[in-house]
C-alpha positions as CSV (number, residue, x, y, z in Angstrom):
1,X,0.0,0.0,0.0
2,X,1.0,3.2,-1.3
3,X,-0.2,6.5,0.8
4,X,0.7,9.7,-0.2
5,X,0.5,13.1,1.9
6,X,-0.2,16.6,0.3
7,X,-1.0,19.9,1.9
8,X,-4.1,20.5,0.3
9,X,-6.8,18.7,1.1
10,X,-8.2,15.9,-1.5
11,X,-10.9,15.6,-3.1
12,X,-10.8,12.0,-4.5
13,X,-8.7,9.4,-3.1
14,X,-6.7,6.8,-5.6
15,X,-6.4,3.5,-3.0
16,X,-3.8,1.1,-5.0
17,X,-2.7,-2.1,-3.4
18,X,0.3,-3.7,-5.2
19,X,0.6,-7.4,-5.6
20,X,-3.2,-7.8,-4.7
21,X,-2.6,-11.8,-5.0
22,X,-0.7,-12.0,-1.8
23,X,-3.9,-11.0,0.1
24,X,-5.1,-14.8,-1.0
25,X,-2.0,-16.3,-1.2
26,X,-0.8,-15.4,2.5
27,X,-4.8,-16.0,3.5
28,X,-6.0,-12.5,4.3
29,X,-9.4,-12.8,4.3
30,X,-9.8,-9.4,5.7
31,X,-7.8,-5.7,4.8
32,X,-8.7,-2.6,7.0
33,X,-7.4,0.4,5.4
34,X,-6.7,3.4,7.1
35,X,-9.5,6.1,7.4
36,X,-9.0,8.2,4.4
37,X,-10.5,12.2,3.8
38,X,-11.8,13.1,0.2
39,X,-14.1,15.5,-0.4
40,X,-15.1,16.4,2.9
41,X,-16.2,13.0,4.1
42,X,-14.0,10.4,6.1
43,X,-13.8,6.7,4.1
44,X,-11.9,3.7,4.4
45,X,-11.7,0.3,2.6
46,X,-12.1,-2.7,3.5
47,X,-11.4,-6.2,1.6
48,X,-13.3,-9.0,2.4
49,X,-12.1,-12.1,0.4
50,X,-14.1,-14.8,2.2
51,X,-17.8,-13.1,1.4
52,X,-16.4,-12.0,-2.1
53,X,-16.7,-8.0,-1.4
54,X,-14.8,-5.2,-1.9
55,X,-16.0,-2.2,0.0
56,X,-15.6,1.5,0.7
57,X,-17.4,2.5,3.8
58,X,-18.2,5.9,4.7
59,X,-19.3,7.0,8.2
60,X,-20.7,4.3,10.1
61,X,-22.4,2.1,7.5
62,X,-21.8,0.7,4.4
63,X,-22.0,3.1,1.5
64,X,-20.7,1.1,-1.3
65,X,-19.9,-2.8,-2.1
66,X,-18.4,-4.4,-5.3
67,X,-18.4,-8.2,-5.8
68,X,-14.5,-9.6,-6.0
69,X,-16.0,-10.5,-9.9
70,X,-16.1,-7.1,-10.5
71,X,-12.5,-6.4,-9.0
72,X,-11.3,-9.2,-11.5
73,X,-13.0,-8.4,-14.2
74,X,-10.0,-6.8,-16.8
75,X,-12.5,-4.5,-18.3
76,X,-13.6,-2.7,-15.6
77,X,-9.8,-1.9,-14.5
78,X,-9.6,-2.2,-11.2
79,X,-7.3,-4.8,-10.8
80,X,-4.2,-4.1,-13.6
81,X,-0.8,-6.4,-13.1
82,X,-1.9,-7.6,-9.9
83,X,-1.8,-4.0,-8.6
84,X,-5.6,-2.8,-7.0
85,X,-7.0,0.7,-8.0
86,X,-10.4,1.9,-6.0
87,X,-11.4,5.4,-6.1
88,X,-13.5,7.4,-3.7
């Protein structure tokens, strides 16, 4: 995981997790990112491999899921040489 730090405040978020594999391969069946600010709200991701979601949650429910198929998929680019790209 890549984090990077500007003065400004953002107002999207790019969250990219290189060699995504090695969430399966080492058996994380759950990732916790760190809460993340972009455009005035607080977010953060998790990745739940066992249930097949991907989420970004903002606040204190769940805002927005996406099925691992979808992650997968090529042609909706979110997973390009085994590196993970989610916007928020």
């Amino acid at each position: 995981v890549i984090r990077s730090i500007r003065n400004l405040p953002p107002t999207h978020f790019v969250f990219r997790i290189q060699s995504f594999s090695l969430l399966a391969q080492n058996a994380i069946e759950k990732y916790d990112s760190a809460v993340l600010e972009s455009g005035g709200y607080k977010w953060y991701y998790i990745i739940l491999q066992r249930s097949g979601f991907c989420s970004s949650v903002r606040g204190y429910g769940w805002e927005t899921f996406m099925d691992l198929s979808s992650l997968y998929d090529p042609a909706k680019g979110y997973l390009v040489n085994d590196t993970s790209y989610t916007h928020s």
